[in-house]
C-alpha positions in Angstrom: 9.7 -6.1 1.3 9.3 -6.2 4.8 8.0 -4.0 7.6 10.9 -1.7 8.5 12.1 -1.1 4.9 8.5 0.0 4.4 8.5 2.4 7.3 11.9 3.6 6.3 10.8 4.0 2.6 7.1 6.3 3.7 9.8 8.4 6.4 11.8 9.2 3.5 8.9 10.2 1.4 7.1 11.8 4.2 3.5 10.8 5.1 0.7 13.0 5.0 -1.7 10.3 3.6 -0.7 6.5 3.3 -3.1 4.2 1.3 -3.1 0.4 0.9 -4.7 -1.7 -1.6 -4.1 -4.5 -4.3 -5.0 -4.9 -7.5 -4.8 -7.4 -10.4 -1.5 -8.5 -11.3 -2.5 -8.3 -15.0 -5.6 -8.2 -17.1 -5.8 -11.9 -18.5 -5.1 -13.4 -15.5 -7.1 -12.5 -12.4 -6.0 -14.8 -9.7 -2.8 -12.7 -9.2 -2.6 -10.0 -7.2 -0.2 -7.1 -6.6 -0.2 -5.2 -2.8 1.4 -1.6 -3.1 1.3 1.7 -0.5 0.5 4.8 -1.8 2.1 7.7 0.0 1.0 11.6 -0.2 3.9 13.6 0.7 2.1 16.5 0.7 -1.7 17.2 1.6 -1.6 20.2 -0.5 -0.9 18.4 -4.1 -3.7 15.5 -4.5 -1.9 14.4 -7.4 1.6 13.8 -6.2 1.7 10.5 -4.7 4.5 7.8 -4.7 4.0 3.7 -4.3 5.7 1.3 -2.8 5.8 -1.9 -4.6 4.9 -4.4 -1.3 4.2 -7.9 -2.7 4.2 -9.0 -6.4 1.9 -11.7 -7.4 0.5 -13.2 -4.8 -3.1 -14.5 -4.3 -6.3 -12.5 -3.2 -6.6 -14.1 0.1 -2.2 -12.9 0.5 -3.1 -9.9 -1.1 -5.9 -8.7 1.6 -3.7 -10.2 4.7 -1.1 -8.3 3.9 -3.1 -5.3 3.0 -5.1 -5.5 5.9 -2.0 -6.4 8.6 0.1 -3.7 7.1 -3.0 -1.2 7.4 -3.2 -2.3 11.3 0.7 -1.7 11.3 1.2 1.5 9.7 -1.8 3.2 11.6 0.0 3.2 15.0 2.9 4.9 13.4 1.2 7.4 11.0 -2.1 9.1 11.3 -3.8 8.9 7.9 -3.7 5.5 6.8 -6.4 3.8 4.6 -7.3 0.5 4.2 -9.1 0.8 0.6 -8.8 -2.9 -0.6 -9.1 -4.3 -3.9 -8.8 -1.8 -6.8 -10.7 -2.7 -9.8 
């Protein structure tokens, strides 16, 4: 998925809060990783979240590039967006 269908998915949703991370692709195999954005559409309901499915399988060092670019990326657009990594 690239940048502007990203952007254009979280203005949709509406972006309160905007989190990136990655986290294992699957249990048994720990060399995959999987980079999603979690978007709070309201800062009232800390439970109502949606994700956006960024990069499937892909290794750590991909997975914390992209993370880490597309942190850098979305925080001159939106103002609460965090960087919180690898997931466990």
């Amino acid at each position: 998925m690239d940048f502007n269908e990203i952007k254009n998915r979280i203005d949709a949703i509406g972006a309160n809060a905007i989190t990136i991370s990655y986290i294992e692709t699957n249990e048994e195999n720990d060399e995959l990783f999987d980079v999603f954005v979690n978007v709070w559409p309201n800062k009232n309901v800390k439970k109502s979240f949606e994700t956006i499915v960024v990069k499937t399988e892909t290794s750590l060092e991909k997975a914390e590039n992209i993370s880490q670019r597309l942190s850098n990326s979305l925080g001159r657009y939106y103002k609460n967006v965090k960087y919180t990594g690898h997931e466990a």
